[in-house]
C-alpha positions in Angstrom: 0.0 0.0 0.0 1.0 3.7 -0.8 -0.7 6.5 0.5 -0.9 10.0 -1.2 -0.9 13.0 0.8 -1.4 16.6 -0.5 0.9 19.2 1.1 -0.5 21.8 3.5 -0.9 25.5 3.0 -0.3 26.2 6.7 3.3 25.3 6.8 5.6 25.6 10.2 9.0 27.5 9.2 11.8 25.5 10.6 13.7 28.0 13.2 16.9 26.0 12.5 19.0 23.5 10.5 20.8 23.0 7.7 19.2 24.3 3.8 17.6 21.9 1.9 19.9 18.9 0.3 17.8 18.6 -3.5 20.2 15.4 -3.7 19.1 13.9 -0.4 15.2 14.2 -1.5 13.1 11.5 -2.9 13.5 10.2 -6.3 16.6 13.3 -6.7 17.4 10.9 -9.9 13.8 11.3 -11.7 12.6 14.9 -10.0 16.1 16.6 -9.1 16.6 18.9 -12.0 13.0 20.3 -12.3 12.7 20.6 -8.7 16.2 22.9 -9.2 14.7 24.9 -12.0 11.8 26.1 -10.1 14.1 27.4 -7.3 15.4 29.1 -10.2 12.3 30.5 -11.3 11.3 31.3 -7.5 14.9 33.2 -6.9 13.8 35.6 -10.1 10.9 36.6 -8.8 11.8 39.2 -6.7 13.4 40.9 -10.1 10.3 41.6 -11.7 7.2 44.1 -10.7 5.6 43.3 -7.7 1.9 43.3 -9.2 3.6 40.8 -11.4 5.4 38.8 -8.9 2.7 37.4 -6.7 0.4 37.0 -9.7 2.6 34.9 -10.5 3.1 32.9 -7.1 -0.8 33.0 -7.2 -0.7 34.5 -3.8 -3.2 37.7 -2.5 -1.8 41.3 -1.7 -1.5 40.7 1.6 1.1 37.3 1.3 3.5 39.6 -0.9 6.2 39.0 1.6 6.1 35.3 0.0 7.8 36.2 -3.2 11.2 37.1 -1.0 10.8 34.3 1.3 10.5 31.9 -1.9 13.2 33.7 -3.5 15.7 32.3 -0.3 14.1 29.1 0.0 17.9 27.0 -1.2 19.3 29.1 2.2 16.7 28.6 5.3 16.5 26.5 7.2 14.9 22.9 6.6 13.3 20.5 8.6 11.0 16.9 7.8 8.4 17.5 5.7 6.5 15.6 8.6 7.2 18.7 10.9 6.6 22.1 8.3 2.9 20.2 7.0 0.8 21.6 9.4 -2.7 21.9 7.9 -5.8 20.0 9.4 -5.1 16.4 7.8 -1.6 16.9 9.4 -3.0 17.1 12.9 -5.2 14.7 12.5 -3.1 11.8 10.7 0.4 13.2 13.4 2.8 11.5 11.1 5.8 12.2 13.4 4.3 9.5 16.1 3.8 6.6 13.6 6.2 4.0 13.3 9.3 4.4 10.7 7.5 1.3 8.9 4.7 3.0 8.6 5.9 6.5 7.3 7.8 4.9 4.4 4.0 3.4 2.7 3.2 7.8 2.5 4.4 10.5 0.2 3.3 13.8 0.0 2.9 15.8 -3.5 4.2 19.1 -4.0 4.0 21.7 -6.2 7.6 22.7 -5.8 9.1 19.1 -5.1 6.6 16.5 -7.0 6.7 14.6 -4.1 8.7 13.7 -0.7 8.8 11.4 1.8 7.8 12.4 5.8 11.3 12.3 6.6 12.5 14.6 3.5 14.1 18.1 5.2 12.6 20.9 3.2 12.5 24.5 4.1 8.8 26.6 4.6 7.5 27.5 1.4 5.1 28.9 -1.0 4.0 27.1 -4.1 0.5 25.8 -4.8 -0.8 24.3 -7.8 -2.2 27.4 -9.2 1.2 29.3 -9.7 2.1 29.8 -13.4 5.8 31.1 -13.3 7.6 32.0 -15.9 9.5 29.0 -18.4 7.5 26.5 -16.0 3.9 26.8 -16.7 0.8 25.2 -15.3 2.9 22.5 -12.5 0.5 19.7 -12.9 1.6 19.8 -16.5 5.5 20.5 -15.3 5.6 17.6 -12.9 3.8 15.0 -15.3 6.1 12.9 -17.2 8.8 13.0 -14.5 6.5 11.8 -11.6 5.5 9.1 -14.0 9.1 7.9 -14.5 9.5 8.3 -10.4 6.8 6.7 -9.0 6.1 3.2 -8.5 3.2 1.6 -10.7 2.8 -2.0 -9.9 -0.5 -4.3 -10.6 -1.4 -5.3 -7.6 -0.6 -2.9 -5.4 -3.0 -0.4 -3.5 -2.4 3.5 -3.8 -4.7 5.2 -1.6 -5.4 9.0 -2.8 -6.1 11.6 0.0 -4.9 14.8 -3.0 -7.0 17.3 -4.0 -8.0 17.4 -8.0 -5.5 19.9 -8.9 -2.3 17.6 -7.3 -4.1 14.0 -9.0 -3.6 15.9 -12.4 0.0 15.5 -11.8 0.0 11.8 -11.8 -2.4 8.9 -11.2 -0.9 5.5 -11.6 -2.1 3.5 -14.2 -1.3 -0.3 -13.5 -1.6 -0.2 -9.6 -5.4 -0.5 -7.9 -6.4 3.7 -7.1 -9.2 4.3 -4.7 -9.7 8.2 -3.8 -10.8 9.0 -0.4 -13.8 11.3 -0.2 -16.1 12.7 2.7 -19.6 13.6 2.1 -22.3 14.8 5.3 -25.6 13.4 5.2 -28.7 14.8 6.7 -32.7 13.6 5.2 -31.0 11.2 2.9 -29.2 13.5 0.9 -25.3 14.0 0.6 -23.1 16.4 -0.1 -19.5 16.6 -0.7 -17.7 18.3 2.2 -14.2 20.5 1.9 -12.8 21.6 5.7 -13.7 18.3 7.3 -12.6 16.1 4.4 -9.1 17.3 5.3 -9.9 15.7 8.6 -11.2 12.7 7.4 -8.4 12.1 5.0 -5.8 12.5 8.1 -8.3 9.8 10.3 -8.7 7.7 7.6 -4.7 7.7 6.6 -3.8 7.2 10.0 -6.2 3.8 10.6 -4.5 3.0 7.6 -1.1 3.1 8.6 -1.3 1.6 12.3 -3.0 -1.3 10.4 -1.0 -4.6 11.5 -1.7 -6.0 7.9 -2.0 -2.9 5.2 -4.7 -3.5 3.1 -4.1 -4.9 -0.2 -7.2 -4.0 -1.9 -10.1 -1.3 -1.5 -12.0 -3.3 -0.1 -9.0 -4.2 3.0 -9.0 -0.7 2.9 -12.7 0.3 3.5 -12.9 -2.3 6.0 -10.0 -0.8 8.3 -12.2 2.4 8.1 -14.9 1.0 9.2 -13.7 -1.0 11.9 -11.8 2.6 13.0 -15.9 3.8 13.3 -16.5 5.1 9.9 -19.6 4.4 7.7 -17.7 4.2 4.3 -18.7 3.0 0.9 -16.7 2.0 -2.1 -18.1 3.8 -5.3 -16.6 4.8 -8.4 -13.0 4.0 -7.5 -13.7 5.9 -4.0 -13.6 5.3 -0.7 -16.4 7.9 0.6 -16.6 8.1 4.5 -20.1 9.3 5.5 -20.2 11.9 8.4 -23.8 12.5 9.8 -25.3 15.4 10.1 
């Protein structure tokens, strides 16, 4: 089993320790030189009109500041990517206390790294899916044919998606068994698709997952875990959708 995590936008900047080591990262082989030339393209933006500049990073007004901190980002400080993902799936799936074992079945996509493991060092950033900078273009697209020479593909294995839309464009196996984990609240009989407590969800979900003493080797293993971790789920559509009542 592999599970999929998107990255956080609430990052925690690492106070200390050394820059990031692009040859010490995942797949450095496969991802290495793109990863290098969007540091690139991050360390130019400061250069060009501010307006411009956090169009660009796809950031508001008010995040400006991000451009320069971006623009330093192969100098600060780095710590695991387990540690600077700090959204709501993060807090909820608290990677840092699961077994070793258990951390090397996860890796998280990126829109400035393609993907790392937990245990990666990389410094605070800002990079979501939406930026368009210039020579790179939309990062889905960017990180495509690399990620599929990275990434494990095997028939028979499980790959467990907790991403959002915009990170599963990047890559999506195509020989391996894919079942996408969604939430959806119920209330009268009907459902609806939720966003904030998906994220939660996603992290309880990951984390039955993971403390599993068998991983499951189907979506059907995997729904079952759920379930037994005091989730209504149902497999639908290539989906594991966890229902949270109303």
């Amino acid at each position: 089993m592999l599970i999929l995590l998107p990255p956080s936008e609430g990052k925690i900047a690492p106070a200390k320790g050394a820059p990031v080591d692009l040859d010490a990262l995942v797949c450095a082989g496969e991802l290495g030189e793109r990863r290098a030339a969007l540091l690139d393209a991050l360390e130019a933006l400061p250069a060009l009109p501010r307006e411009r500049a956090v169009e660009a990073l796809a950031v508001s007004k008010g995040q400006a500041g991000e451009v320069d901190v971006d623009a330093e980002l192969r100098r600060a400080p780095a710590a695991p990517a387990a540690e600077v993902y700090a959204g709501v799936l993060y807090e909820r799936l608290r990677l840092p206390e699961l077994p070793a074992a258990a951390r090397k079945r996860v890796l998280i996509a990126s829109a400035l790294w393609g993907v790392v493991r937990p245990g990666d060092r990389i410094p605070y950033y800002r990079l979501s899916a939406k930026a368009r900078l210039d020579g790179i273009g939309p990062l889905a697209a960017w990180w495509r044919a690399a990620l599929r020479e990275a990434l494990p593909d095997r028939a028979g294995e499980l790959v467990v998606d907790m991403r959002s839309g915009a990170y599963a464009a990047a890559w999506k196996p195509k020989q391996a068994t894919l079942v996408a984990v969604r939430a959806f609240t119920e209330q009268g009989g009907k459902r609806k698709p939720v966003s904030h407590m998906a994220k939660a969800v996603r992290g309880e979900v990951a984390r039955a997952l993971l403390e599993a003493k068998v991983p499951p080797a189907d979506p059907e293993g995997a729904a079952a875990i759920a379930a037994a971790a005091g989730f209504e789920v149902e497999l639908a559509d290539g989906c594991l959708d966890a229902i949270v009542r109303a």
